[in-house]
N, C-alpha and C positions, 0 to 999 in steps of 0.2 A: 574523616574517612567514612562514605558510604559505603552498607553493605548490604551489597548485593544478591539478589538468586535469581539466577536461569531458567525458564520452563520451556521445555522443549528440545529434542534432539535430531533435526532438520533445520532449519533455518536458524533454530534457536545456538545448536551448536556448531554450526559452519559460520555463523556472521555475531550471530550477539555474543555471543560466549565472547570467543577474541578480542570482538571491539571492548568490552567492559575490562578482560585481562591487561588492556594496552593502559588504562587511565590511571596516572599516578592517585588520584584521589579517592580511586575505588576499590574494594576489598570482594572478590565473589567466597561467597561463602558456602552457597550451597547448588546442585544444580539437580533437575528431576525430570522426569520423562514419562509416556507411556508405558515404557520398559527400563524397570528401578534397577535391573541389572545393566543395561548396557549405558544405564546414568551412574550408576557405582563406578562402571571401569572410565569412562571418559573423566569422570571427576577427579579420579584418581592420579590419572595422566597429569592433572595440572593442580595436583595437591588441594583441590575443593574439599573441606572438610565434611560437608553433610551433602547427603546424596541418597539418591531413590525418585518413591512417587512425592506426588504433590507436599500431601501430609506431613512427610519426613523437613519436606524443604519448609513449609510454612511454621515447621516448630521449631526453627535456626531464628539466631537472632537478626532479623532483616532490619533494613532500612529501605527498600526497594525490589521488587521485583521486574524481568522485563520474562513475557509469556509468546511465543511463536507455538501457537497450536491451531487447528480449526477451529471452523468460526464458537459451534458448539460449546465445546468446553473449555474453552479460551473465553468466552462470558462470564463460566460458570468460573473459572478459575479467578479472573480478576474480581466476580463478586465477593470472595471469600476473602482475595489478597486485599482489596479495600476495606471488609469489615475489622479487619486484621491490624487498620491504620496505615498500609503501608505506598507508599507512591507505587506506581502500574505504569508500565511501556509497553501495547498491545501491539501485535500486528494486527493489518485487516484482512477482511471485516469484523468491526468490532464484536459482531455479534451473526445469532441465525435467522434474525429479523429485524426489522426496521423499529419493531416494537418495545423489543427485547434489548437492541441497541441504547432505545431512548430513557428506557428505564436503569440503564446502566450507567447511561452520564446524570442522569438524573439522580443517582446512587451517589458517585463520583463529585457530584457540586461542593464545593472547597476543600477536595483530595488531589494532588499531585497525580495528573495523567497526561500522556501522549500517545499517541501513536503514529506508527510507523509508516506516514507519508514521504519517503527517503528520497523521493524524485525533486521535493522542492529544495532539497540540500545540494545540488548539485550546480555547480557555475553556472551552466548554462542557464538553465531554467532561472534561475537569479536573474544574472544578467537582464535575461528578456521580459521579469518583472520590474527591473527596475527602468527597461528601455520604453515600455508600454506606460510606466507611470512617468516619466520627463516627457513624454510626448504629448501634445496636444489634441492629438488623433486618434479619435475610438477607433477600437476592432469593429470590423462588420463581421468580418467570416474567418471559421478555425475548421481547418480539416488535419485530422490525424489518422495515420496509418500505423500499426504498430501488429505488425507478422512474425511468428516467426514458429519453431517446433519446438514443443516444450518436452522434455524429459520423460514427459506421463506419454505424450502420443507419442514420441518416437520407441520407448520400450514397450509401447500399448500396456501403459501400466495403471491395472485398476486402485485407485484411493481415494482418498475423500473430494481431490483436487477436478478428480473426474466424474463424479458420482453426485447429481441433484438433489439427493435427498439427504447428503451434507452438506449442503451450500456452496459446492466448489464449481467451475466453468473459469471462462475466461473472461466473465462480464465480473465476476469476483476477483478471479486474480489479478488484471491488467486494467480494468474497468474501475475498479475501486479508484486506484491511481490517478486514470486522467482525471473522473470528475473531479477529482479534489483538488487536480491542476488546473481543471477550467476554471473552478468556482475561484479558486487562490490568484489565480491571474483573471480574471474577467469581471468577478461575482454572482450573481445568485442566475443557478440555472432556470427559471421560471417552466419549464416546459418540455417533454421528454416524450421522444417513441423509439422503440426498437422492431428488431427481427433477428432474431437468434437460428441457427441449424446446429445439429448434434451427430453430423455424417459419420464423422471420422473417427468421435467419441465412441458411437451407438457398435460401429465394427469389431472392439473387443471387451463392450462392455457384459457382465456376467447374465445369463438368462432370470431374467424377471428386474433386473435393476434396472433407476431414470437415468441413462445418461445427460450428463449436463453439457450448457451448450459448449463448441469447442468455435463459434464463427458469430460475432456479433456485429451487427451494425447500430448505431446508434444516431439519431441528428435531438439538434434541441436547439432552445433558443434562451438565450439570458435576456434580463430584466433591461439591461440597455440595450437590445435589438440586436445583438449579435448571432447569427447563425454557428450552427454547430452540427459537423458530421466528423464521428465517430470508427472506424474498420477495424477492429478485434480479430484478430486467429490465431489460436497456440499451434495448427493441426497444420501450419505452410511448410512442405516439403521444400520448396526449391528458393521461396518469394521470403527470407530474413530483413525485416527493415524498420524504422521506426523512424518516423518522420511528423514533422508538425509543421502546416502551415498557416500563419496567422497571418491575415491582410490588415491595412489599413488603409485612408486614403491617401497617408505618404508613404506607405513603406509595405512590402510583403519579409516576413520573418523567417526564416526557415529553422528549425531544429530539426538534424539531419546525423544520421548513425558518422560517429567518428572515429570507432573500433568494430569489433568480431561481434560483439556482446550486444544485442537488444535492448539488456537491461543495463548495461552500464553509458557507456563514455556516450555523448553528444557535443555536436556542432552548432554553435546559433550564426547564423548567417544574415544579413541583414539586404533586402536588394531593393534599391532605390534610384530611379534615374538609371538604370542601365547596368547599374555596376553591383558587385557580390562584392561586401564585407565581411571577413567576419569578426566577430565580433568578443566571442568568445567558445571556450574549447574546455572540455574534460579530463583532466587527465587521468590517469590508470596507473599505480606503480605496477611493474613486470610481476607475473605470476602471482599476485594480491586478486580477490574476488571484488568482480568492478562494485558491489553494494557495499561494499567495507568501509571507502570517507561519509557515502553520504550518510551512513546509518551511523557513524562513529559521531556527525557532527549533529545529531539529532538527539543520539544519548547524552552527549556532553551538552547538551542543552538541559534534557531530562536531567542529570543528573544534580546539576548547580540550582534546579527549580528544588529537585530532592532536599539539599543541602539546605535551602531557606526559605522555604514551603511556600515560595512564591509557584503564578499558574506558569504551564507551557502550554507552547502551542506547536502541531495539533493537538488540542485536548479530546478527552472522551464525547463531547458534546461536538465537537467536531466531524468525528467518526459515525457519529449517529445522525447526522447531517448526511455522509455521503449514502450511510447504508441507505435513508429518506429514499436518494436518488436510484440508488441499485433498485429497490424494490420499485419503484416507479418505473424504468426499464424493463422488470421483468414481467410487471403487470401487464403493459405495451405491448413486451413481445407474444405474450399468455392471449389476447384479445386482437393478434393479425398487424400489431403495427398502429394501436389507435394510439393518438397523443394524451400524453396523461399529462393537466394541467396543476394548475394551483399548487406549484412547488415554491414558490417565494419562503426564504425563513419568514419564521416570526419575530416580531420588532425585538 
């Protein structure tokens, strides 16, 4: 039996909480928050024994923690839960630098870590790793669209998610994502520009604060020649979709919204010679949050690494891989659009 604790009361407690209550082999023991009172009564709700801040949670007896907090102290928290011994399941971005990131998987080297790349657990996206790797035919070109209004610009609600000088935008939230779906299905981005706008952000942002960008465009190019354009926006009033096209010289791929949800269900369609396959589909149970399989099949990975102190992947090293790219992005967008080069990992 692993035992468990939660940090976090957003993401932490609308998706990981439940996903971890579902696992026969998991025990949550403690859960904590920015707000130790409203981590007391949730905790309560579902019999968690230890509850409050951090501190409260870190002196229960763990085997594991999983942290849904920003970027900030979501670093600072899993430095502590590592010194602590204990395996780490972060959301991204790992961290509030590229720096900061790296010294934290650098921390992390032979500790139980993942994070929270949920997009590569999903059928589809599967699927079309595993249809790009039978195939004998590179990618030339990947375009993705992914619009839609996110909860912060439809309430015009000021928090960290909208506000630059916590690391939040949409090249954070939604951007974190694909590069790590590029790199995971293509390999090594080599080469990166952007152009970021903050229109719709800056409109109810507080007097004197950086709004962060709410409109990204991104192109790049991978190490095997593959072109890459990127279209980000949390602030789309009317334009909801999320789309991926990936070419080849036999085949163009499509991933294509196959529910309501942006962030959930997808369509891989396959079109070749004329005709639409497809090929594989997402499913959603009714009234289930569509992030709930792929983040349950990421923990149950985490977990069994827990269990035998074997590595997972994505690891922490992973995450500071992609932060590498955000920050190379943001530089881009910082200097008008120039390409920032020499992204290649190292050997």
């Amino acid at each position: 039996m692993i035992r468990v604790g939660v940090i976090g009361l957003g993401f932490g407690a609308a998706v990981h909480l439940p996903a971890f209550l579902r696992m026969p082999d998991v025990r949550v023991v403690a859960l904590a928050g920015r707000d130790a009172g409203k981590a007391r009564t949730v905790a309560a709700e579902h019999g968690i024994e230890h509850a409050g801040d951090v501190e409260t949670l870190l002196r229960a007896p763990l085997d594991a923690v999983s942290i849904a907090l920003p970027p900030a102290p979501m670093a600072e928290v899993s430095e502590r839960a590592l010194a602590a011994g204990l395996a780490v399941l972060s959301e991204k971005p790992l961290a509030e630098s590229a720096a900061r990131a790296e010294r934290l998987a650098q921390r992390a080297a032979g500790a139980v870590t993942a994070v929270d790349f949920q997009f590569a657990e999903m059928d589809s996206f599967v699927a079309l790793k595993r249809e790009l790797e039978r195939s004998s035919s590179v990618v030339s070109a990947v375009k993705v669209r992914w619009r839609t209004l996110s909860y912060a610009q439809k309430a015009r609600a000021w928090s960290w998610k909208t506000d630059h000088a916590r690391h939040g935008g949409v090249a954070a939230l939604y951007g974190s994502h694909v590069l790590y779906l590029l790199e995971w299905l293509l390999g090594d981005i080599v080469e990166i520009s952007a152009t970021y706008r903050n229109d719709q952000t800056a409109a109810f942002s507080p007097a004197g604060s950086a709004p962060a960008e709410d409109t990204a465009v991104v192109h790049g190019t991978t190490g095997a020649g593959a072109t890459i354009r990127v279209e980000l926006c949390s602030a789309a009033p009317d334009d909801h979709l999320h789309v991926w096209r990936i070419r080849t010289a036999q085949a163009v791929y499509w991933l294509e919204n196959a529910g309501a949800s942006v962030l959930g269900a997808l369509r891989l369609v396959k079109e070749q010679g004329g005709t639409r396959q497809v090929i594989a589909e997402d499913a959603v149970a009714k009234d289930e949050d569509a992030r709930m399989q792929p983040f349950l099949r990421l923990a149950r990975r985490f977990i069994n690494a827990a269990a035998t102190r074997e590595p997972c992947r994505p690891d922490f090293a992973v995450g500071a891989r992609v932060q590498r790219l955000l920050e190379a992005a943001a530089q881009s967008a910082a200097g008008g659009g120039r390409p920032i080069g020499g992204l290649a990992s190292k050997p």
